[in-house]
C-alpha positions as a Markdown table, in Angstrom:
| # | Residue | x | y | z |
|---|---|---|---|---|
| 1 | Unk | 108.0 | 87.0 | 87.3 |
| 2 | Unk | 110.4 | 90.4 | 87.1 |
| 3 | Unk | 109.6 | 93.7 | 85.3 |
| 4 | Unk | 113.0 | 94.0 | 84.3 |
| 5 | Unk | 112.9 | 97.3 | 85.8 |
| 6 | Unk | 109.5 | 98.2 | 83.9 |
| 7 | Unk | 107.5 | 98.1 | 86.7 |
| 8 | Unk | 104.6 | 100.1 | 85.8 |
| 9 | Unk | 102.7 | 102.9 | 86.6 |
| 10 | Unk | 104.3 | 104.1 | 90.2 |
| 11 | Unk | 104.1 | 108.0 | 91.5 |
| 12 | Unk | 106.7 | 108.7 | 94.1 |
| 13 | Unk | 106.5 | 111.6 | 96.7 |
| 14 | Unk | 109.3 | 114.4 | 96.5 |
| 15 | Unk | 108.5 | 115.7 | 99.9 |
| 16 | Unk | 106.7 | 115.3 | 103.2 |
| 17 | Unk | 106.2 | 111.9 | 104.1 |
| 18 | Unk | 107.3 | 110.7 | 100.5 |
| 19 | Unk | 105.0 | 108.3 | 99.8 |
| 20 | Unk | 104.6 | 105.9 | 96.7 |
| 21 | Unk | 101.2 | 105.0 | 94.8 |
| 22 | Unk | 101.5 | 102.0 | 92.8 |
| 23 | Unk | 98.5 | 102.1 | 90.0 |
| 24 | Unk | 97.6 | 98.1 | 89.3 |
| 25 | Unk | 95.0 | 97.9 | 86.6 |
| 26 | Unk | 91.5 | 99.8 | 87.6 |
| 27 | Unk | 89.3 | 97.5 | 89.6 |
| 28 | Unk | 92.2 | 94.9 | 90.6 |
| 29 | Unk | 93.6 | 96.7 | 93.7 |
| 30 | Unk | 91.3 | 95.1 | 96.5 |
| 31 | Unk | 91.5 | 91.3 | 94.9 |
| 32 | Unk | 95.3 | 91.7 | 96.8 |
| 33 | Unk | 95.5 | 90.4 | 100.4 |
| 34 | Unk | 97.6 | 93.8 | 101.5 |
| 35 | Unk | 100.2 | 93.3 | 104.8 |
| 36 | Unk | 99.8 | 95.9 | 107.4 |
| 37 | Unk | 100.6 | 99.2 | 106.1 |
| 38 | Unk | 99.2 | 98.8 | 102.8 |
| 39 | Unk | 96.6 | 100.9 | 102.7 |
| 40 | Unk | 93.9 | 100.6 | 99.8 |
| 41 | Unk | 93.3 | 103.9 | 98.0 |
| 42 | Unk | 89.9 | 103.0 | 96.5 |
| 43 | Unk | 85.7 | 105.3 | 95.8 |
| 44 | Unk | 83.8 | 104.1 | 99.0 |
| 45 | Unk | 80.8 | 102.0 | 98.1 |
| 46 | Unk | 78.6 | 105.1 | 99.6 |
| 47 | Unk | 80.0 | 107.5 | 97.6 |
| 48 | Unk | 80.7 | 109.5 | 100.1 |
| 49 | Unk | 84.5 | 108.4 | 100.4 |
| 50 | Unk | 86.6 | 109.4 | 97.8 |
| 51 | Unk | 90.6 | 108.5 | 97.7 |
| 52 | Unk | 92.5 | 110.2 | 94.6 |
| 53 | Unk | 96.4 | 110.6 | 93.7 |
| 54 | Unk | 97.9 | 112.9 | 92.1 |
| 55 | Unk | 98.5 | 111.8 | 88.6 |
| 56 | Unk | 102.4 | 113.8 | 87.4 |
| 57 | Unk | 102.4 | 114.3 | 83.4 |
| 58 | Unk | 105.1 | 111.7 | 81.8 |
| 59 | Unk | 107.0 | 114.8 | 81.2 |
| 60 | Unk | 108.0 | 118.6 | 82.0 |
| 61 | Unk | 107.8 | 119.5 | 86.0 |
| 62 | Unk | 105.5 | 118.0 | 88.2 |
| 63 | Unk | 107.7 | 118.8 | 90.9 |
| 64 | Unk | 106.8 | 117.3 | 93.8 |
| 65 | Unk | 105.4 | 114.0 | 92.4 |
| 66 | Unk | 107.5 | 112.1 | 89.7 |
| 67 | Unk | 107.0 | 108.8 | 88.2 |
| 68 | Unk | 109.2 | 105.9 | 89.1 |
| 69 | Unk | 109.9 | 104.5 | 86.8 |
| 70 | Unk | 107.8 | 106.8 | 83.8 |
| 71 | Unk | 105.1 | 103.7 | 82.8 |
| 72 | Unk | 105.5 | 102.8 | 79.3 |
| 73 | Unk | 102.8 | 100.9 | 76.4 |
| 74 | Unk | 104.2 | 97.8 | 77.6 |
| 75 | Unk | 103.6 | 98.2 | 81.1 |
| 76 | Unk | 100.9 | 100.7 | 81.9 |
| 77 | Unk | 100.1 | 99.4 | 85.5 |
| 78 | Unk | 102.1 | 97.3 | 87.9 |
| 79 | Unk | 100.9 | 93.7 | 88.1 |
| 80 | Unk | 99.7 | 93.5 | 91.5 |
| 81 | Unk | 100.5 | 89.8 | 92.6 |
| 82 | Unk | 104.1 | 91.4 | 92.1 |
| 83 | Unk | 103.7 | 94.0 | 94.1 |
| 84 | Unk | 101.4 | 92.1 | 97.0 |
| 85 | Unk | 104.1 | 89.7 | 97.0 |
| 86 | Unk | 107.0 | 93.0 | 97.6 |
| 87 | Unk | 104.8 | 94.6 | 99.8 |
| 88 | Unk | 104.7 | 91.7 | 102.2 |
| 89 | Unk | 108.2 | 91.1 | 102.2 |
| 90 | Unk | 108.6 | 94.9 | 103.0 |
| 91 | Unk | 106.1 | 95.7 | 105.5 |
| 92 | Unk | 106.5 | 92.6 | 107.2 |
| 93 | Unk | 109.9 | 92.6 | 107.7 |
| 94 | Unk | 110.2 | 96.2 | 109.0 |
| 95 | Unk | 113.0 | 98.4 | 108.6 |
C-alpha cells in the first residue's frame, strides 16, 4: 500500500530537534507495535499525563511547525500499519 505522496496528517518541526508527529486516526496509535524510538504521544490512563502537539493551521504562518505534506479529505490521518512498517525500517536500521 503507497500514499502516492498523500500521506496524511504529519507536523514537522522547523527548529530545535525537528521532530515529526504523525497523526493516525484517534484511538489507533497504541494498536502499532512501535521500534525503539517511537515514542507514543498518548492521555495517560490517570489523567494525570497529558501529551499534546502542536496542531499548524493548513494555511498562513505557523512558523515553526508546518505540515508535511498539508492532509487533505482523502487522507486526513496517516494509516498507521504504513507508518509502523516505515518506522521500523528507519529506526532499526539507524542512520
Amino acid at each position: 500500500m503507497r500514499t502516492a505522496f498523500e500521506a496524511g496528517a504529519i507536523v514537522q518541526e522547523a527548529t530545535g530537534e525537528r521532530y515529526m508527529y504523525f497523526l493516525p486516526p484517534p484511538g489507533t496509535a497504541r494498536t502499532y507495535e512501535w521500534p525503539p524510538g517511537a515514542r507514543v504521544l498518548t492521555r495517560g490512563g490517570d489523567n494525570r499525563t497529558l501529551s499534546y502537539v502542536g496542531v499548524p493551521a493548513l494555511t498562513g504562518a505557523t512558523w515553526p511547525l508546518g505540515w508535511r505534506p498539508v492532509p487533505t479529505e482523502e487522507r486526513l490521518f496517516v494509516v498507521g500499519k504504513l507508518l509502523e512498517e516505515a518506522a521500523g525500517r528507519v529506526l532499526v536500521a539507524g542512520p
